[in-house]
N, C-alpha and C positions, 0 to 999 in steps of 0.2 A: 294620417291623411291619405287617402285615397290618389292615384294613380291615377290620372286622366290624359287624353290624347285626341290631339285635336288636330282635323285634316280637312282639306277640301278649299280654303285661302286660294287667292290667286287675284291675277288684274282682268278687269272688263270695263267693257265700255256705258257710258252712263244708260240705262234702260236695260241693261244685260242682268240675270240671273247666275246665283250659286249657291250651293247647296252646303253649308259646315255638315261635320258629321263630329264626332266627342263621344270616344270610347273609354268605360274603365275595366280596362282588362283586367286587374289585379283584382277588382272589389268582390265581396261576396256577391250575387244575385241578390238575396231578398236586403244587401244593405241597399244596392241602389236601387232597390225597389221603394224604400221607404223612404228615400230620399226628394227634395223638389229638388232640379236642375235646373239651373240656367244658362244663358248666355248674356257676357258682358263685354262693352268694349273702348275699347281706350287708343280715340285718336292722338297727334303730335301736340303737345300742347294741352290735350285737356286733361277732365277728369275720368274718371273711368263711369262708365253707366250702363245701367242695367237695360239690355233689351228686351228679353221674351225671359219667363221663365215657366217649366209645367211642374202640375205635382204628380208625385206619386199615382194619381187616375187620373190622371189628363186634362187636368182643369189649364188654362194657360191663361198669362197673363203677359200683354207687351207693351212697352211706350210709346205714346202717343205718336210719333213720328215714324214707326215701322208701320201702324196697325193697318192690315189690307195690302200690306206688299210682303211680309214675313210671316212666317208660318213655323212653328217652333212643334217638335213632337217626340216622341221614346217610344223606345226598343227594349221592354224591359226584359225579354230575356236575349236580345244581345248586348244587355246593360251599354245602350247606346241613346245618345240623341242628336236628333238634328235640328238643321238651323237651314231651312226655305229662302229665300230671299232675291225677290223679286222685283222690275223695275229698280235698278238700285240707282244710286245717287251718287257724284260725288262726294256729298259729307257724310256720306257712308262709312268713306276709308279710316281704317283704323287694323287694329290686331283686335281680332275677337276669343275672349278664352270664356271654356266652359265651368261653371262649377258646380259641385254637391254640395249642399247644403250651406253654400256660402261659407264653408270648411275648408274644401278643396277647392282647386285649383290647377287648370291646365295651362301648359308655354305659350298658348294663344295661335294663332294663324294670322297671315299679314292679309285682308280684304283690298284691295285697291280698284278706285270706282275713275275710269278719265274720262271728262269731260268732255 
């Protein structure tokens, strides 16, 4: 499993902006090249769910409830990606982790959106 690391979490206020970031320092380059990434996230209580995820050229894809305030993209030779996030919400809040190929898995970042 792949190495992931996930930074950029913090608290804002409802309509504030943040940026995740999700590196995999360990991985070869062309694995996460070939890889889609995503980002997932799992508030108190719930299920965990899929936000945004891109592939390998950039195609993305996000659930309906981000789309036009998140903005998901990669770094592929800083085998990196990020996570936009815009006008946020409180039922934003949650820990958001990154993953390769739905394989790996990062410790996630604590998002908290107040009201």
């Amino acid at each position: 499993q792949a190495y992931l690391v996930e930074s950029g979490g913090g608290l804002v206020q409802d309509g504030g902006s943040l940026r995740l970031t999700c590196t995999a320092p360990r991985t070869i380059t062309s694995v996460f090249n070939a890889n889609v990434m995503g980002w997932y996230r799992q508030a108190a209580g719930k299920e965990r769910e899929l936000v945004a995820t891109v592939t390998a050229r950039g195609s993305t894809n996000y659930v309906d409830s981000v789309k036009g305030r998140f903005t998901i993209s990669r770094d592929n030779a800083r085998k990196r990606i990020y996570l936009q996030m815009n006008n946020l919400k409180p039922e934003a809040t949650a820990i958001y982790s990154c993953t390769m190929g739905e394989t790996s898995w990062g410790q996630g970042t604590q998002v908290t959106v107040s009201g």
